[in-house]
N, C-alpha and C positions, 0 to 999 in steps of 0.2 A: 504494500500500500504506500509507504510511506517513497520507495524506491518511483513509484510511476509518479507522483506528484511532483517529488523533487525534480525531475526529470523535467515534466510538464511548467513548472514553477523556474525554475534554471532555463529553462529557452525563453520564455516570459523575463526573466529577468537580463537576461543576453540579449533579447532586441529591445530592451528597455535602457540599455546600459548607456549612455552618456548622453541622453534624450535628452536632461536639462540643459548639459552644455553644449547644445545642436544649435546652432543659431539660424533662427527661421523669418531671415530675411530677406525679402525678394532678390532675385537675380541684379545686380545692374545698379542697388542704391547703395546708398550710404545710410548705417543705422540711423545718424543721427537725424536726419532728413524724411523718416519715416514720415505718412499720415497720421491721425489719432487712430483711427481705424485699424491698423495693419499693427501700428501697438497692442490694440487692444487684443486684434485676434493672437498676435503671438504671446501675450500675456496669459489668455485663457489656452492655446496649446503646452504651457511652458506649466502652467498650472494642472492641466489636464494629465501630463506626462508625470506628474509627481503624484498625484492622487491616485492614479493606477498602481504606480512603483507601492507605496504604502497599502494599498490594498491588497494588491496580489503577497503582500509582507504577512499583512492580517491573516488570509487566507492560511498560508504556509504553517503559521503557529496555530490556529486553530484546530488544521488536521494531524498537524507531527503530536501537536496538545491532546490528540485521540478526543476532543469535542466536537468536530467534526468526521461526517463518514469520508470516502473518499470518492464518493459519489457527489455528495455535496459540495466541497474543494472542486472537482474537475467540473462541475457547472458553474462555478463561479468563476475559473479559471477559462473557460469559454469566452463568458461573456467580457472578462477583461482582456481576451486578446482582440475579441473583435470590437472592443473600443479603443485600443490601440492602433488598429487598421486603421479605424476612422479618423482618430488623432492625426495618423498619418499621410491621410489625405487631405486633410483640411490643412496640416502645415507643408504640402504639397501645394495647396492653392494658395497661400498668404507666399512663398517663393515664387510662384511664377503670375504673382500678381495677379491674381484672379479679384473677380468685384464680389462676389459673394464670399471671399474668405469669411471676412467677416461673421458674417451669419452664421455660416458651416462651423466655422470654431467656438461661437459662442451655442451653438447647439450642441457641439462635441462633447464640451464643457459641462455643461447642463448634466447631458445622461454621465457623463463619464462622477461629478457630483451625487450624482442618485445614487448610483451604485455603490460609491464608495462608502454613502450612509445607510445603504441595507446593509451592507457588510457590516460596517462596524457595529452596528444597532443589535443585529446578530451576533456576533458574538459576544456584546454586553449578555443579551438575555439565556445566553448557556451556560 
């Protein structure tokens, strides 16, 4: 049990691995030259990319903590790679200067937020 999480948790944490210091600047500017916007959206990627890191963290101590099945872990270990996907698209559009970054990041943000507080909420109540 513990051997397949880590595994699954360890590649989650290997494409997560220097996410914060990834600078998710468009192609062609100067950070300092940014819109508000492009701020914003790479604020909430930068934020989104650390709130995963911590959860997929929670997760990890929860199941080795045997409070969690490992049925449970690897669905929540799901659903946090595939908001990392989408972390990853949307700081895909805020670099290649897309006009909906914005949006797409601050929605990213959103669920990627939600989740982090079932998680935690969850393992408060075990």
């Amino acid at each position: 049990m513990r051997t397949f999480l880590a595994a699954v948790l360890g590649s989650l944490t290997i494409a997560l691995g220097g996410c914060a210091d990834t600078p998710t600047t468009p192609a062609g500017t100067d950070a300092q030259k940014l819109s508000a916007p492009v701020k914003t959206a790479k604020a909430a990627i930068q934020e989104a990319y650390s709130l995963i890191a911590a959860a997929a963290s929670v997760v990890k101590q929860n199941v080795d903590g045997g409070i969690w099945t490992k049925a449970e872990g690897r669905g929540y270990v799901e659903k946090l790679d595939d908001l990392k996907k989408q972390t990853d698209d949307a700081d895909a559009m805020v670099r290649a200067g897309s006009s909906s970054a914005d949006s797409q990041s601050a929605l990213v943000n959103r669920l990627v937020i939600a989740l982090h507080k079932e998680i935690s909420a969850r393992a408060r109540t075990k």
